[in-house]
N, C-alpha and C positions, 0 to 999 in steps of 0.2 A: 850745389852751393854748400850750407853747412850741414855737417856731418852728424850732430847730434842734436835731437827733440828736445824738451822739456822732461825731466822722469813722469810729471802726472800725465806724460801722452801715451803711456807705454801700450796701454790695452787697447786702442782705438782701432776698429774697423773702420774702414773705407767702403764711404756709399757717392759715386761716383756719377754724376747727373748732369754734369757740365753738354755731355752730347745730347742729351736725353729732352727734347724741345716737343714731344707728343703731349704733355700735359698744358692746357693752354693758360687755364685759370691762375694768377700769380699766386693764388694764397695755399697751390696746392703742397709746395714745400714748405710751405710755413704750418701746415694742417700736417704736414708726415713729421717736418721735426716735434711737432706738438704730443701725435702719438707713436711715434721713439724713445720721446721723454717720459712718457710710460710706463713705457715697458722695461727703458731704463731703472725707472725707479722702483719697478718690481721686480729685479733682479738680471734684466738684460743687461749686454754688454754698451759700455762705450762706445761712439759714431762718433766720425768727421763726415758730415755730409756737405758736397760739392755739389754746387746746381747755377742754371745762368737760365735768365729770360731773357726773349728777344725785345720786348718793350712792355713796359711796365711802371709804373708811378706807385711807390707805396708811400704811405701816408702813415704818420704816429696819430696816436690813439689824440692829442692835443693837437694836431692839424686837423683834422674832422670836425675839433669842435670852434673853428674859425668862423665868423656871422659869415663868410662868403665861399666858406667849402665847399655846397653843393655846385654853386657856379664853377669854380677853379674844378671840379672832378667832371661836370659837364665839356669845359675847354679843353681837357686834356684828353678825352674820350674824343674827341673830333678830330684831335691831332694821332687818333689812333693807339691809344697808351690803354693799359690795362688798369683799371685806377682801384686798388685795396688798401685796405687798413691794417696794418700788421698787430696782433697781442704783445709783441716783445716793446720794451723801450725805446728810446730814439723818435727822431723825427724826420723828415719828406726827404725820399731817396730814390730818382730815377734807376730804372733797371734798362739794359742791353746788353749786345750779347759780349760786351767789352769789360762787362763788368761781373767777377767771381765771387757769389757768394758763398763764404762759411759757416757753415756751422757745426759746435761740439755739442755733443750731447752727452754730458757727465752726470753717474751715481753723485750724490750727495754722501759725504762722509759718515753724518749720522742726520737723523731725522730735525730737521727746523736749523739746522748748519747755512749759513748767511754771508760765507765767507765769499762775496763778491767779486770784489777787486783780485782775491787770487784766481778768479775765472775770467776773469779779464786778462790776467796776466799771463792765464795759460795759452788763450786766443794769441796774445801780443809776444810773447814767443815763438810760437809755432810759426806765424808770420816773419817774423824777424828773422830765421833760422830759414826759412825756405826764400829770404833774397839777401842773406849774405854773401853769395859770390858775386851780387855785384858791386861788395866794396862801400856800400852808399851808408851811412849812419842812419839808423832807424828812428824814426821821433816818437815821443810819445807824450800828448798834452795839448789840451783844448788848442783848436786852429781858428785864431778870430775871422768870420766872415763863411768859413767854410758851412755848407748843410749840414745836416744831421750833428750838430756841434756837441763832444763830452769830452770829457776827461782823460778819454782813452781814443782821440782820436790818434791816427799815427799816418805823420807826415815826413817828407827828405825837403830839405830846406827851407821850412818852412810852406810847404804846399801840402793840403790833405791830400790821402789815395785812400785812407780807411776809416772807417766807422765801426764801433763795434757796440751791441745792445746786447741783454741779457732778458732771459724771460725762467722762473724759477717756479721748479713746482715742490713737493713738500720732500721727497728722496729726490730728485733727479733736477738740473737745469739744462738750457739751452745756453750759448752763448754762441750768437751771430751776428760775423762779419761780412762787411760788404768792399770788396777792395777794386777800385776802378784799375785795370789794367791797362786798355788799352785805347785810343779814342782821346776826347776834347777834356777836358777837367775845368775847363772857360765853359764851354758851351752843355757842361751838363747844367755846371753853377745858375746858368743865365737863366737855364728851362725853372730852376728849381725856383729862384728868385721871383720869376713871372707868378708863378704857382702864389706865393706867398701875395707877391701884388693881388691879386687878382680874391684870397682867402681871404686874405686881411677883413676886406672889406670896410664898413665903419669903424674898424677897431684902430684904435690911437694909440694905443699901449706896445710901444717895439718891443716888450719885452716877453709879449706874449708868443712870439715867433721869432725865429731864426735870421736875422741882418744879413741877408748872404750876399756877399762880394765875387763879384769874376775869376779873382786875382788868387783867391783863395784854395783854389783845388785843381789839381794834375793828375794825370792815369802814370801807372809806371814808367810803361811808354815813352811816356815825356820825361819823368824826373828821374828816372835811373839808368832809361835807353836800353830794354831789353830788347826793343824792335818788333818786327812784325810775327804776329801770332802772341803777344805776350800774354792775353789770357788764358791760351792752352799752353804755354811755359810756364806762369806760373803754379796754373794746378797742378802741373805735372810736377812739380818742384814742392807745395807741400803733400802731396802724397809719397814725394821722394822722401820726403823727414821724416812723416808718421813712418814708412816700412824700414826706417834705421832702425827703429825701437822693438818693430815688431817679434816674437819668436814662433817660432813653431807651435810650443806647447801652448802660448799665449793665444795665437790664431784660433787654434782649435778649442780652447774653451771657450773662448767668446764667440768662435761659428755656433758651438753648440745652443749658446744661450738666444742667439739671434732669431724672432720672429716679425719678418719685415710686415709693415699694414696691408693687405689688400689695397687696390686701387681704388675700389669701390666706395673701400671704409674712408680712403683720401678725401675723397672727392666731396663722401656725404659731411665730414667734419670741415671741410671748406665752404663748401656753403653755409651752413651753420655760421660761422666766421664772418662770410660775407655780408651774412642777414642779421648780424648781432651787430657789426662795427660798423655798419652800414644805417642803420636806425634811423639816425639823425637827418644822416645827407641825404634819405631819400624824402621826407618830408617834406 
C-alpha cells in the first residue's frame, strides 16, 4: 500500500502478537505495553506492538463506574467475554480475533512534554499509510453513535473501524489503537450498546456514557472490501510501513537497547491491574 511512514516512526521495533493467543488474561498486553513504556522511558527503544484476543470486553476506567457495571461485567462473563478495565483512555471496546490492536510506545522528547494530539497523529498516520492502496479516503473526527467516541476516531464514510486512546507516563507514552478489520461493525455496536443498557442502570444522565448507534461502526471488511483474512492483511501491511523506515544501523541500536518483560513480570503487573480497576465492580 503506501510506501512511506511518518519520519517520527523511523526507530520502531516490531513486537508481533497477532498469532500469539497463549496469554489468556486481556489485560496482559495492556500490562507489557505498560512495562515497555518503561523501559522506554528509560532509554529503551521504540515499539509498535501488534496483538489480537479471541473475546474480550474492555471497559474505560468511567464505564466501571456506571450504578449498573458490576451487573453488565457479570452478563457479559456468561456470554463468555473476558471482562477488564483498561489504565489508557477511551471507553467500552469489544475484542475478537477480527479486531487488530495497536499499540506505539514512544520516548517522550523531554521530560513533562504533553504533545498529544502529535501522538495521535502519529498513530493516524501509520494507519492511514498502511490502507492507502485501497484507494479509500481515511477520516478522522468523532463518529456520532460509534463506541469508544474521540476526536481521533477514524472512519471511510462516515462508519468507524478505529479508535484511538493514549496513556502517558512522565519520559515515555502509549498510544493505542483498536481497528476492527474484519467481522460485523452492526453487531459489535449492538453487543456494546446492551453493555451500556444494562451499565447504565438508574442513571439518567446520557451524557454519562456513549449513545451507541448500530448504523455507526464497520470492520474494513465491509467498508474498504479488503476481504477474507483482512486482519492478517492488515497487520501485515502496517508492519510493511514501519520496515520502509527501518535501517540496518537503526535496527541494531534499538535491538541493542531492547529488554522485553519476562512473562512472569506480565502477568504479576496484570493482576495487580485487575485488582486495582476492578475494586469497585467487585463490591
Amino acid at each position: 500500500m503506501g510506501e512511506h511512514a511518518s519520519s517520527d516512526l523511523n526507530d520502531l521495533l516490531i513486537l508481533d502478537r497477532t498469532r500469539d493467543w497463549t496469554e489468556t488474561d486481556a489485560l496482559y498486553p495492556f500490562a507489557l505495553d505498560e512495562l515497555l513504556c518503561r523501559r522506554t522511558g528509560e532509554g529503551g527503544p521504540a515499539v509498535c506492538h501488534l496483538w489480537r484476543h479471541p473475546r474480550a470486553f474492555v471497559m474505560g476506567s468511567r464505564d466501571s463506574r456506571l450504578p449498573g457495571a458490576a451487573a453488565a461485567k457479570r452478563w457479559l462473563e456468561s456470554a463468555g467475554y473476558d471482562v477488564v478495565v483498561r489504565n489508557s483512555g477511551g471507553a467500552a471496546v469489544p475484542l475478537d480475533l477480527g479486531v487488530v490492536n495497536l499499540s506505539l510506545v514512544l520516548p517522550q522528547d523531554k521530560v513533562g512534554d504533553f504533545g498529544f494530539r502529535r501522538d495521535f497523529e502519529r498513530m493516524y498516520e501509520l494507519i492511514r499509510e498502511a490502507l492507502a492502496g485501497t484507494g479509500r479516503s481515511i477520516e478522522k473526527g468523532e463518529v456520532q453513535g460509534a463506541y469508544c467516541p474521540g476526536d481521533f476516531d477514524l472512519s471511510v464514510g462516515g462508519l468507524k473501524f478505529c479508535g484511538i486512546a493514549q496513556r502517558r507516563q512522565t519520559k515515555a507514552c502509549i498510544v493505542q489503537a483498536f481497528v476492527v478489520a474484519e467481522g460485523s461493525g452492526r453487531s459489535r455496536a449492538r453487543l456494546v450498546r446492551e453493555f451500556y443498557e444494562r451499565a447504565a442502570g438508574e442513571e439518567t444522565d446520557a451524557s454519562k456514557y456513549p449513545q451507541v448507534t448500530e448504523d455507526s461502526m464497520a470492520s474494513l471488511a465491509e467498508c474498504v472490501g479488503i476481504g477474507l483474512g483482512a486482519a492478517e492483511i492488515f497487520a501485515e501491511e502496517v508492519k510493511r510501513v514501519v520496515r520502509a523506515r527501518q535501517t540496518e544501523e537503526g535496527l541494531a541500536a534499538a535491538a541493542a537497547k531492547l529488554r522485553l518483560p519476562q512473562p512472569e513480570e506480565v502477568r504479576e503487573l496484570a493482576r495487580k491491574m485487575r485488582a486495582h480497576y476492578f475494586n469497585e465492580l467487585e463490591v
